[in-house]
C-alpha positions as CSV (number, residue, x, y, z in Angstrom):
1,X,9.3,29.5,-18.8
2,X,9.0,33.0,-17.2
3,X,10.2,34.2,-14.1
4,X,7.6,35.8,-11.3
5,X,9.6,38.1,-9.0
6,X,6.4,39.1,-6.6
7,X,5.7,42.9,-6.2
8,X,7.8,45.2,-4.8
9,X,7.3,44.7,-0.1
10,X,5.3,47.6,0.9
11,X,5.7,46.1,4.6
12,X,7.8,44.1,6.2
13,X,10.9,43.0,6.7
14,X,13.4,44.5,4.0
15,X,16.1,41.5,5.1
16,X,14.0,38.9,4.9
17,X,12.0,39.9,1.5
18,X,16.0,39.8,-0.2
19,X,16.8,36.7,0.8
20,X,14.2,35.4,-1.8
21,X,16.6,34.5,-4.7
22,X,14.5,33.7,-7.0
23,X,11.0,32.7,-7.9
24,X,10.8,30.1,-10.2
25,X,7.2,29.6,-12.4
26,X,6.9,26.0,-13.5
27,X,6.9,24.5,-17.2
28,X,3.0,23.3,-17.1
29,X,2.5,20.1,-18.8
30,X,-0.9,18.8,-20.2
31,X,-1.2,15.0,-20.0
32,X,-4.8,14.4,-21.2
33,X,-6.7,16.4,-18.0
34,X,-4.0,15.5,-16.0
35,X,-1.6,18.4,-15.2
36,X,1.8,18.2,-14.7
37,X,4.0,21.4,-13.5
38,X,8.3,21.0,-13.0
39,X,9.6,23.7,-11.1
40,X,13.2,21.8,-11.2
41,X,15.5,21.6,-13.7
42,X,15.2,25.1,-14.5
43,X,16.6,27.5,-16.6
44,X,17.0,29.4,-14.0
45,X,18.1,26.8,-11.5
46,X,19.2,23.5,-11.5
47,X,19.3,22.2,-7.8
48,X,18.0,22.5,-4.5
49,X,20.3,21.4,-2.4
50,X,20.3,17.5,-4.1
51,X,17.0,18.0,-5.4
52,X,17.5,17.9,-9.1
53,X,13.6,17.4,-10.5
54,X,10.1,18.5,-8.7
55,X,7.1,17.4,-10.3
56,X,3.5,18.8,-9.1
57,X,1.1,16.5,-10.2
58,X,-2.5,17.3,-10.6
59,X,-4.9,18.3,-8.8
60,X,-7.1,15.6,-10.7
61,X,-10.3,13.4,-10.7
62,X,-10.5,10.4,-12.4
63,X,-13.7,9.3,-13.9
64,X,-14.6,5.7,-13.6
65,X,-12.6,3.3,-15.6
66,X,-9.1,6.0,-15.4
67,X,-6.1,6.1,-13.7
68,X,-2.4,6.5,-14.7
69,X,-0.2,3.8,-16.4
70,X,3.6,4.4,-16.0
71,X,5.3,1.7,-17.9
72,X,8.0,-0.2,-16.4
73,X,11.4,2.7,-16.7
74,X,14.6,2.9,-15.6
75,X,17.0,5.5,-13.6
76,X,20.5,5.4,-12.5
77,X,22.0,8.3,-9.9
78,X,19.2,9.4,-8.1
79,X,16.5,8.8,-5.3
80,X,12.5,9.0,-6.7
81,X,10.7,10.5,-3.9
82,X,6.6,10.0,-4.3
83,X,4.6,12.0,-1.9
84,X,1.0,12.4,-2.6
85,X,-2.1,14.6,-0.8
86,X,-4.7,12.3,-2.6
87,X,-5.1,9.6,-4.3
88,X,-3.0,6.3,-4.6
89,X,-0.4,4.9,-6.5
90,X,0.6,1.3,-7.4
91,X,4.9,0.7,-7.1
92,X,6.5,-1.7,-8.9
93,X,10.1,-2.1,-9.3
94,X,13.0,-4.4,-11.0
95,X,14.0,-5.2,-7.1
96,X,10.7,-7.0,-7.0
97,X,9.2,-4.1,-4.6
98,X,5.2,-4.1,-4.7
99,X,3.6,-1.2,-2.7
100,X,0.9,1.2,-2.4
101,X,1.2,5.1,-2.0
102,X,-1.1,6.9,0.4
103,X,-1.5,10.5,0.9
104,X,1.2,11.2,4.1
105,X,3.5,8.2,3.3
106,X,6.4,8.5,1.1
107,X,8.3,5.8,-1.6
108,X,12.0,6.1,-1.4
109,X,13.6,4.3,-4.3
110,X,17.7,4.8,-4.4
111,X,18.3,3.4,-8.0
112,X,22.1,3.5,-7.2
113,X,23.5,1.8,-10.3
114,X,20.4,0.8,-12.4
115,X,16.8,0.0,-11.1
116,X,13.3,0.0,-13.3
117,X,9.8,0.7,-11.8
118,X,6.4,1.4,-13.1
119,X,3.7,3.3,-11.6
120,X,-0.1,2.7,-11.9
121,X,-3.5,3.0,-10.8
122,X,-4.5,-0.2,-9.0
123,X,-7.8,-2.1,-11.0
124,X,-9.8,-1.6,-8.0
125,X,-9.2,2.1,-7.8
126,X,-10.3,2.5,-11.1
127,X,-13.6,1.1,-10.7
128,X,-15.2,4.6,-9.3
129,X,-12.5,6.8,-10.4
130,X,-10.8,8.9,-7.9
131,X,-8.3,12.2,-7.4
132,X,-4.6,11.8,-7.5
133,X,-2.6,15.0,-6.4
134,X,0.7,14.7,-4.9
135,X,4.5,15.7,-5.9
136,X,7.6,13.4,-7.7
137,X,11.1,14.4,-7.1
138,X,14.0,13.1,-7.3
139,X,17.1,13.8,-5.0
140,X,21.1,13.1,-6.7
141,X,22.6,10.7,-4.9
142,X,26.5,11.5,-3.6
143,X,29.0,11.0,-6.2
144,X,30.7,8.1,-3.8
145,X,27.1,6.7,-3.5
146,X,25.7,7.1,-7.5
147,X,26.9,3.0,-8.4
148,X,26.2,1.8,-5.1
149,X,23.3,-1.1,-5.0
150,X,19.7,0.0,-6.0
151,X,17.0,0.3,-2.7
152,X,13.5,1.0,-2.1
153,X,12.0,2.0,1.5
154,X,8.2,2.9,1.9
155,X,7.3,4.7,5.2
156,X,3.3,5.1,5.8
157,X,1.8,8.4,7.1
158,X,1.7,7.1,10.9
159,X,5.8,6.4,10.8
160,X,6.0,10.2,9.6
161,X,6.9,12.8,12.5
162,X,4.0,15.6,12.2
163,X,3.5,18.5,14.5
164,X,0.1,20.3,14.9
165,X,-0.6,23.5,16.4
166,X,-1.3,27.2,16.2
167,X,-3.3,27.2,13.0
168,X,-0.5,24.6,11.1
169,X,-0.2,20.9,10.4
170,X,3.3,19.8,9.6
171,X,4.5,16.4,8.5
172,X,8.6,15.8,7.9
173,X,9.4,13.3,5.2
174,X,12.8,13.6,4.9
175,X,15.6,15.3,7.1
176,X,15.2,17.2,10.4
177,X,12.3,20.1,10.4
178,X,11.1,21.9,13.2
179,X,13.1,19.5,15.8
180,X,11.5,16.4,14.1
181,X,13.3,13.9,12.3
182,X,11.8,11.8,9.4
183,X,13.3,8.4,9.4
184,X,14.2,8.1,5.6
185,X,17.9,7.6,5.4
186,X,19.5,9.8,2.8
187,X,22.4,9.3,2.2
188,X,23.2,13.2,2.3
189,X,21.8,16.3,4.1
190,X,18.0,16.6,2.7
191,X,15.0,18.1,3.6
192,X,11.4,17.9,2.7
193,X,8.5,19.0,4.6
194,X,4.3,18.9,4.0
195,X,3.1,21.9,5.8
196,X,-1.0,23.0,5.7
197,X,-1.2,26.5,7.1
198,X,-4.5,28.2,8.3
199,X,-5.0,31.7,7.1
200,X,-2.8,33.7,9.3
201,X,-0.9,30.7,10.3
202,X,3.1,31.5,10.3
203,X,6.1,28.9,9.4
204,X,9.3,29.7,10.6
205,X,12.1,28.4,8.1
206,X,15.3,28.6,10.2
207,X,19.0,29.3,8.8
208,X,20.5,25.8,9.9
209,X,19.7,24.2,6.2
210,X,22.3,25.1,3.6
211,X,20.2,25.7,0.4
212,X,16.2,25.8,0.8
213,X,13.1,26.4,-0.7
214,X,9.4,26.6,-0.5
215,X,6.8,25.3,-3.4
216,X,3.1,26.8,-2.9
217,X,1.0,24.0,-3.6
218,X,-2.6,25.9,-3.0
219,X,-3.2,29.4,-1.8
220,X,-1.0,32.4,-0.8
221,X,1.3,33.0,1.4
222,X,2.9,36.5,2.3
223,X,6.7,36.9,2.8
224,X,8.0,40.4,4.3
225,X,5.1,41.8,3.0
226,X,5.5,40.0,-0.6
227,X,2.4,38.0,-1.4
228,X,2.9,34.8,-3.9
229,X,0.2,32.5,-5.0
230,X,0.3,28.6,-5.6
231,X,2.2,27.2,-8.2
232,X,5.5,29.1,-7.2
233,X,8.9,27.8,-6.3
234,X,10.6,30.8,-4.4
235,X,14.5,29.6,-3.9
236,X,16.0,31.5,-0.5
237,X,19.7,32.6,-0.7
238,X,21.5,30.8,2.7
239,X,22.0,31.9,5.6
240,X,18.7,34.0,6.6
241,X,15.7,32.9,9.2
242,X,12.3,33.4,7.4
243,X,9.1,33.4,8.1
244,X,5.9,32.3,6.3
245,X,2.8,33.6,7.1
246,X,-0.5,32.2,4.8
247,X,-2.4,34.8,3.4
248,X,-5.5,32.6,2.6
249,X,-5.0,28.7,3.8
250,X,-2.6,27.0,2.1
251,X,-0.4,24.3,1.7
252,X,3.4,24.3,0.9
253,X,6.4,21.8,0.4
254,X,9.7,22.8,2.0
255,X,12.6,21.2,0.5
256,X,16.5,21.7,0.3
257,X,19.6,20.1,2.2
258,X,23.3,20.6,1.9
259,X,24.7,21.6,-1.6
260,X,25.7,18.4,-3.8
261,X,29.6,17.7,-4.2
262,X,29.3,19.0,-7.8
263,X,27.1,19.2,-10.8
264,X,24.7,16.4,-12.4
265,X,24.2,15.3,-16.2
266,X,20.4,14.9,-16.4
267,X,19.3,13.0,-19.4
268,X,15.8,11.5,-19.3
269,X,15.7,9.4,-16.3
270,X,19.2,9.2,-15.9
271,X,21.5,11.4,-13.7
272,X,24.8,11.3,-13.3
273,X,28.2,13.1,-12.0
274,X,29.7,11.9,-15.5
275,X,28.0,12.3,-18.8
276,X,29.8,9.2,-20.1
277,X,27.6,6.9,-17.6
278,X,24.8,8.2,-19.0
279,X,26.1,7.5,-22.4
280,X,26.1,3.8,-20.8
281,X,22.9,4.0,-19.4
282,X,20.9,4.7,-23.0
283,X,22.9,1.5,-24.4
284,X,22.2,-0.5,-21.0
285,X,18.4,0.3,-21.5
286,X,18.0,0.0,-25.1
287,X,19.9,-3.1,-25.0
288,X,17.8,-4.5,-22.6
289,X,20.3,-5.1,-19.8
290,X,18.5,-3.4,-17.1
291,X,16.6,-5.8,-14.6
292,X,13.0,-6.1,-15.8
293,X,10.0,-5.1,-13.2
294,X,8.1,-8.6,-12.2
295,X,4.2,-9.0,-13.7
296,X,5.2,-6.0,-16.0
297,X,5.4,-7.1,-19.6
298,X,5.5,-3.5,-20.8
299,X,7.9,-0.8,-21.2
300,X,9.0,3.0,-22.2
301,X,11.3,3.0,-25.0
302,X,14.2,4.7,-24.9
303,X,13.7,8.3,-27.0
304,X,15.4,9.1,-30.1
C-alpha cells in the first residue's frame, strides 16, 4: 500500500486543500477478472467514522454462463452495507432473508451477535452475462449494540432520497446529506452518499459530520486547486466546509458519521470491541454453531 498525497495547490483555497488528511490508495485485489480494491482497514487508517471496511468492486462484465458465488459466511459486530451502480446480487442469509440488489437500493444486514449470508449471481442473470460494479462496507456497530439480535432491511432505489440539479445527481443511503434523510436506521451517526457529478459540477461537503470522507469511484475531481483521480480515498480532518468540484464527470461515495466509542478487533469477518469475542466467534464457526443460510448447502471454511 502507498500513500498518494495529490500535488502541491497552485490555486485555491489554502484552508480547504489542509483539511485533506490523508489520501489513502487502495490494496487492489485480482479475483479472476474481477477487481477488488479496500481502501479501509488501512495502514494508514482504520475508521471512518464507524466505517471499518470499503470494498470497490469491479467495474466488471460477465460473459455468459459467469457471475459471483459467495458461499454462505458469517460476521458478528458489524452492519454489511451492499450498494451497487450495476449489476445485481442474490442475498441470502441465516435469518432466512432472500433478496435482490439493484443499482440505487441498498442491503442493510446488522449481524448483531452472529448471522451468515451468501452472495450470488442469480441463474437467470447468468444466462447473457452482465456487469456488476458497486461498493461493500461494513459499518461497527455500538459497543452497547455489538450482541444485540441479528437484522436485515433492504430499501429499493425509489425509497432512497435523491436530489438532482445543477450538473449533479445525488442519492443518500444512509444518514442525513444535503437536508435529505435516508431511512436506514443505524443505530449510530452514519453517513453514506452516491453522488454523479457533471464536469464542472460542485459538491459542498458541510462541517456538521464528525469524521468524513470522499471515495472517487470514476473520474477527477479538483479540491482547492488539488486534482485526484478515481480510485482515491481522501479522509478530511473535522471541522472544515469543502467543496468538490469534478474535473471531468465523475462519480464519488461520501461516507463518515460520528467517531465509534472506541477501537474494533477485525479478524476475517468478525469485528468486535473485545478480541476475546472474536476468539469465540472462530470456535462458534468452525464448530458449526452459527445458524446455517436456508437452500445453501455450501460454506467458507474458517482459515488457518
Amino acid at each position: 500500500m502507498s500513500f498518494f498525497p495529490g500535488k502541491d495547490p497552485t490555486a485555491g483555497d489554502a484552508h480547504a486543500c489542509e483539511a485533506i488528511e490523508r489520501v489513502i490508495v487502495p490494496r487492489t485485489s485480482d479475483l479472476g477478472g474481477f477487481f477488488v480494491r479496500r481502501a479501509l482497514p488501512s495502514s494508514q487508517r482504520r475508521m471512518v467514522g464507524p466505517f471499518i471496511f470499503f470494498d470497490h468492486m469491479g467495474p466488471t462484465e460477465f460473459r455468459a454462463g459467469q457471475g459471483i458465488d459467495v458461499r454462505p459466511h458469517p460476521h458478528i459486530g458489524l452492519a454489511t452495507v451492499t450498494y451497487l451502480f450495476a449489476g445485481e446480487i442474490m442475498h441470502r442469509d441465516s435469518l432466512g432473508s432472500v433478496a435482490a440488489i439493484q443499482p440505487g437500493a441498498v442491503n442493510w444486514m446488522s449481524a448483531g451477535r452472529g448471522i451468515a449470508h451468501s452472495e450470488r449471481t442469480a441463474p437467470d442473470h447468468r444466462v447473457a452475462g452482465e456487469p456488476l460494479h458497486g461498493l461493500q462496507c461494513w459499518v461497527a456497530l455500538p459497543a452497547a449494540a455489538e450482541e444485540g439480535a441479528p437484522a436485515f432491511v433492504h430499501h429499493d432505489a425509489g425509497e432512497l432520497p435523491v436530489e438532482t440539479g445543477e450538473g449533479k445527481t445525488v442519492r443518500v443511503v444512509a444518514g442525513r446529506f444535503l437536508g435529505m434523510t435516508a431511512p436506514v436506521a443505524t443505530g449510530w451517526e452514519t453517513l453514506m452518499a452516491d453522488a454523479t457529478l457533471a464536469a464542472g459540477a460542485s459538491l459542498p461537503l458541510d462541517a456538521d459530520t464528525e469524521e468524513r470522507a470522499l471515495y472517487i469511484v470514476s473520474g477527477e475531481i479538483e479540491i482547492a486547486g488539488d486534482r485526484f483521480e478515481a480510485g482515491r480515498l481522501l479522509v478530511f480532518r473535522p471541522g472544515d466546509r469543502i467543496t468538490v468540484t469534478a474535473a471531468t464527470s465523475a462519480r464519488v461515495a461520501v461516507v463518515g458519521g460520528a467517531a465509534m466509542d472506541g477501537p474494533r478487533h477485525i479478524w476475517w469477518n468478525f469485528v468486535s470491541s473485545r478480541k476475546e469475542r472474536i476468539d469465540q466467534a472462530k470456535a462458534d464457526w468452525k464448530a458449526g454453531r452459527f445458524e446455517a443460510v436456508p437452500g445453501e448447502t455450501e460454506f467458507i471454511p474458517l482459515p488457518e
